[in-house]
C-alpha positions as CSV (number, residue, x, y, z in Angstrom):
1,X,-31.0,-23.8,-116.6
2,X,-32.0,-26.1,-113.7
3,X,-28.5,-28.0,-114.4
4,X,-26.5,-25.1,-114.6
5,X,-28.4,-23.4,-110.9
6,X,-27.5,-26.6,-109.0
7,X,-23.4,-26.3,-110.0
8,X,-24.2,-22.8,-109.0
9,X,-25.8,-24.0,-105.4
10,X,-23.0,-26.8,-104.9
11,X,-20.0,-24.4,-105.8
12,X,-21.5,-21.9,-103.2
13,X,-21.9,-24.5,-100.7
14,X,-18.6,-25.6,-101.3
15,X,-17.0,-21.9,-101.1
16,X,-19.0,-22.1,-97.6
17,X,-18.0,-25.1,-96.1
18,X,-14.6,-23.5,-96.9
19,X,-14.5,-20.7,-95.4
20,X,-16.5,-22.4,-92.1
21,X,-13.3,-24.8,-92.2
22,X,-11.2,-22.1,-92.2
23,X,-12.8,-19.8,-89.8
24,X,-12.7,-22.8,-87.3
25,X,-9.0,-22.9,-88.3
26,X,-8.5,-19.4,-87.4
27,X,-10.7,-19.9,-84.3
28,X,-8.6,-22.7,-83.0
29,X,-5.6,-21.0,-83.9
30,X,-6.6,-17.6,-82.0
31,X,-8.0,-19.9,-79.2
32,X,-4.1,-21.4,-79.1
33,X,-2.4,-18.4,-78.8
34,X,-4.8,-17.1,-76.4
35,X,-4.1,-20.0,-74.0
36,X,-0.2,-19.9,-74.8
37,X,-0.5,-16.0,-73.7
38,X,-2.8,-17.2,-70.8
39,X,0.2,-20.0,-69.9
40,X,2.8,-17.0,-71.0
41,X,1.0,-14.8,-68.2
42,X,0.9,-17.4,-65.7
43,X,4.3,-18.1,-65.6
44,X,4.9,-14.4,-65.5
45,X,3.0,-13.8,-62.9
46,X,4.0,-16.6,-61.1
47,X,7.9,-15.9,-61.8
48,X,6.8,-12.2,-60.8
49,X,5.2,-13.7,-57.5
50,X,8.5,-15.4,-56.7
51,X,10.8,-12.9,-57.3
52,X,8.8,-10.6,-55.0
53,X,8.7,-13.9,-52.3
54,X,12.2,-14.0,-52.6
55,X,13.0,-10.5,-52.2
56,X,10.5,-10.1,-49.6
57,X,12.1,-13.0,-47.4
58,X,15.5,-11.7,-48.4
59,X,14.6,-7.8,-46.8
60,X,13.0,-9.7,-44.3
61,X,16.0,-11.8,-43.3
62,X,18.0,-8.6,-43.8
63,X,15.5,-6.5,-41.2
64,X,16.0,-9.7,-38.7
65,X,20.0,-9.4,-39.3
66,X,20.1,-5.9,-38.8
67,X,17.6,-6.0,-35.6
68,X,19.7,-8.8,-34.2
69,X,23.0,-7.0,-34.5
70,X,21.0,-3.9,-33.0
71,X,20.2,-6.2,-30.4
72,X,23.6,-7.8,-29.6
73,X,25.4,-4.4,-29.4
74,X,22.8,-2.9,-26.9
75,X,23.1,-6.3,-25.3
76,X,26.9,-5.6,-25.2
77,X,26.8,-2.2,-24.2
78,X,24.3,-2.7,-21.8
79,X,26.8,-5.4,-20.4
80,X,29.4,-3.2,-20.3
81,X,27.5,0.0,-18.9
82,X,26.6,-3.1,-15.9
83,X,30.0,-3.9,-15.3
84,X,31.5,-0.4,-14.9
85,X,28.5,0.3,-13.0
86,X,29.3,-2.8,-10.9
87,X,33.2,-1.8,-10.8
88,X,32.1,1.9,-9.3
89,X,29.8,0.7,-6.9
90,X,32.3,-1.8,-5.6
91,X,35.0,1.4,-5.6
92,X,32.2,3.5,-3.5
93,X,31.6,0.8,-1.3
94,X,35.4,0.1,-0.4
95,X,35.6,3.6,-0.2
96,X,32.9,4.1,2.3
97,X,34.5,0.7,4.2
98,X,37.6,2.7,4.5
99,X,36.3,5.9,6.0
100,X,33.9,3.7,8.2
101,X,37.4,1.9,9.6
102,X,38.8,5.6,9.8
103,X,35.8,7.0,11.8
104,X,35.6,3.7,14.0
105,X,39.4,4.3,14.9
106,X,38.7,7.7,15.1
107,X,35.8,7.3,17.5
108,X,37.5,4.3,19.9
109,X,40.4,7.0,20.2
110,X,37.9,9.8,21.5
111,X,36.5,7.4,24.0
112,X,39.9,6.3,25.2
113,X,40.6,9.9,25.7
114,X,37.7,10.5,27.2
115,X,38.3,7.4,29.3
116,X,41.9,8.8,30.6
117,X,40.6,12.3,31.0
118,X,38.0,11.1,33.4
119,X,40.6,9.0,35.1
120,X,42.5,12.6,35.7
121,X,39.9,14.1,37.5
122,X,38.6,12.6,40.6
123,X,36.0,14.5,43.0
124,X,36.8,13.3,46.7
125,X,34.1,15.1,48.4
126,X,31.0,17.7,46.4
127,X,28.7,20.0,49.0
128,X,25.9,17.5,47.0
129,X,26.2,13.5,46.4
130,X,28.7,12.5,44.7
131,X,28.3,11.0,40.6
132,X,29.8,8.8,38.4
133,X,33.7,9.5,38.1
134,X,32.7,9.7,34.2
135,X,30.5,12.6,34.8
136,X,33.7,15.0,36.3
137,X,34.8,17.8,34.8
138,X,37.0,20.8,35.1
139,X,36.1,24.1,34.3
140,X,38.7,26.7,34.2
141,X,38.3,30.9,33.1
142,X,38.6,34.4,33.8
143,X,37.2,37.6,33.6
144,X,37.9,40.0,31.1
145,X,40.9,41.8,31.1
146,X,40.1,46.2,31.5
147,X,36.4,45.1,31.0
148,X,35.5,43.5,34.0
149,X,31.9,44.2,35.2
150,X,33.2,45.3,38.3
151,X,30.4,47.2,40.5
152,X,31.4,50.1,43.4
153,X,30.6,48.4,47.0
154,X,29.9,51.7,49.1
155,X,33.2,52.9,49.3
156,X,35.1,50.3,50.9
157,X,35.6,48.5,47.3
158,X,34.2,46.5,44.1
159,X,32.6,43.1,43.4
160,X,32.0,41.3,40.8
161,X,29.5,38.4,39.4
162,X,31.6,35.7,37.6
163,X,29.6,33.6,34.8
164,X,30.2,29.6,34.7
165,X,27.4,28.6,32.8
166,X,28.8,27.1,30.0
167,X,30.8,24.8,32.0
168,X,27.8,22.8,32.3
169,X,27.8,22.1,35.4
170,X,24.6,20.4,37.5
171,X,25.8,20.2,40.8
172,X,27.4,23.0,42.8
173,X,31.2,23.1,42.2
174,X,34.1,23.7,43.8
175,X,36.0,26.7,42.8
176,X,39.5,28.5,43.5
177,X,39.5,31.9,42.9
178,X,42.4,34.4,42.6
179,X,42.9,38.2,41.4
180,X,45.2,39.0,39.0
181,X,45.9,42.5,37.6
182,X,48.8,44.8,36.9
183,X,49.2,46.8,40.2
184,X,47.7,47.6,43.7
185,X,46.0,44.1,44.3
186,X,48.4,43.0,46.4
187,X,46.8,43.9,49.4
188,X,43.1,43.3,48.6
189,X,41.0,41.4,51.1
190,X,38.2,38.5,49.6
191,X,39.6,37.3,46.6
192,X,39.8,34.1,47.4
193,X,36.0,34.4,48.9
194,X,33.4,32.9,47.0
195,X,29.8,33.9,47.6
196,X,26.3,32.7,46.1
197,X,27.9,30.1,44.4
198,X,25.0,28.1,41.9
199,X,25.6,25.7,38.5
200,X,25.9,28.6,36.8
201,X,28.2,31.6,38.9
202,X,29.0,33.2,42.2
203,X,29.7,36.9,43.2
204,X,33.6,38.2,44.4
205,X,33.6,40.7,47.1
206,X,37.3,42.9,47.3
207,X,37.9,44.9,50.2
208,X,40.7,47.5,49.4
209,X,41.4,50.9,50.8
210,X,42.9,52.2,47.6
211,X,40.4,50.3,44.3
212,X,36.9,51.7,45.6
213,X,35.4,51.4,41.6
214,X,35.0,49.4,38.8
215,X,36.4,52.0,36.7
216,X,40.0,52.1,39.3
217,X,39.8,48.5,38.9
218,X,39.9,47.5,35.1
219,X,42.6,50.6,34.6
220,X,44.5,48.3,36.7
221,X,43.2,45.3,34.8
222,X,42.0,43.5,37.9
223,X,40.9,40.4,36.8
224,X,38.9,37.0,38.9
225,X,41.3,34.0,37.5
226,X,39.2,31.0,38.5
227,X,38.9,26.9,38.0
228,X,36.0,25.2,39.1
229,X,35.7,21.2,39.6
230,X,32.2,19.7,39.5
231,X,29.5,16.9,37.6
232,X,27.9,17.2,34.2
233,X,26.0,14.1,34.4
């Protein structure tokens, strides 16, 4: 009995270390393919990892292509936009040369006239002192025609206040008078007298036997005709 118990003990033993060999077996051999799927995943991942650097640098590059085209067109159309605004302000300014030549011509001819004209009128003599030759003017006008502010002078005829104001004058002029109308003037005494004379008008006293009111005298359309020379300056 003891004989046959030890074969018993040794064959279990045996059937055992059997089964611990191949347990470590199939140990080693899981442990294998867990590090092949471990080196499997790496490269995976790291083939993953560098399909995502390349296609990040590659959207990247594209982004940086894109935003420097962007940039060169605005650069070209900003160039552009400069040199048409260049080309309009250079039109605008040879425009404004031109009508600064035009008024400059325009101008040196209004002082030449103005030259000549005060060549044309001297002043010899002024009841005040004399003033540039520049300063001369004459002043011409009439009354108005039927509507004459004539005034009734007690029955012996009319008178009259003749405005030169806007001649400008600022010494006391000299002034020609005359009376002009369509009938019975030819006889009137004073139109050719001046009285109160001032920078700005004098009166016209008519002594006539037949006009005795302002009314008689603008239905004959008496009027003062006058031209006064004098300074402005």
């Amino acid at each position: 009995v003891s004989t046959q118990s030890t074969g018993a003990l040794n064959s279990t033993a045996q059937k055992f270390l059997v089964m611990k060999f191949e347990n470590e077996a199939a140990m080693n051999s899981t442990a294998q393919k867990i590090l092949e799927i471990k080196l499997e995943n790496e490269a995976a991942m790291k083939s993953t990892v560098q399909k995502i650097q390349v296609q990040i640098k590659f959207q990247k590059e594209k982004v940086m292509n894109s935003t420097e085209q962007k940039i060169l067109a605005m650069k070209f159309e900003n160039e552009e936009a400069m040199n048409n605004t260049k080309v309009e302000l250079m039109n605008k300014t040879d425009a404004l040369a031109g009508n600064l030549v035009v008024a400059e011509e325009k101008l040196v001819n209004e002082i030449e006239g103005l030259k000549l004209r005060a060549k044309d009128v001297l002043i010899v003599s002024s009841e005040e002192e004399l003033r540039e030759p520049g300063c001369a003017r004459v002043c011409a006008g009439t009354t108005k025609r039927g509507d004459t502010d004539w005034g009734d002078w007690s029955g012996t005829g009319v008178y009259t206040y003749v405005d030169i104001s806007q001649c400008g004058f600022v010494t006391i002029p000299t002034v020609t008078t005359s009376l002009e109308g369509s009938g019975q003037h030819y006889d009137s005494t004073g139109v050719t007298s001046v009285y109160d004379l001032t920078t700005s008008g004098f009166y016209v006293w008519l002594l006539d036997s037949y006009v005795q009111s302002g009314s008689t005298a603008n239905s004959y359309l008496w009027t003062v005709d006058w031209v006064a020379a004098g300074f402005t300056c």
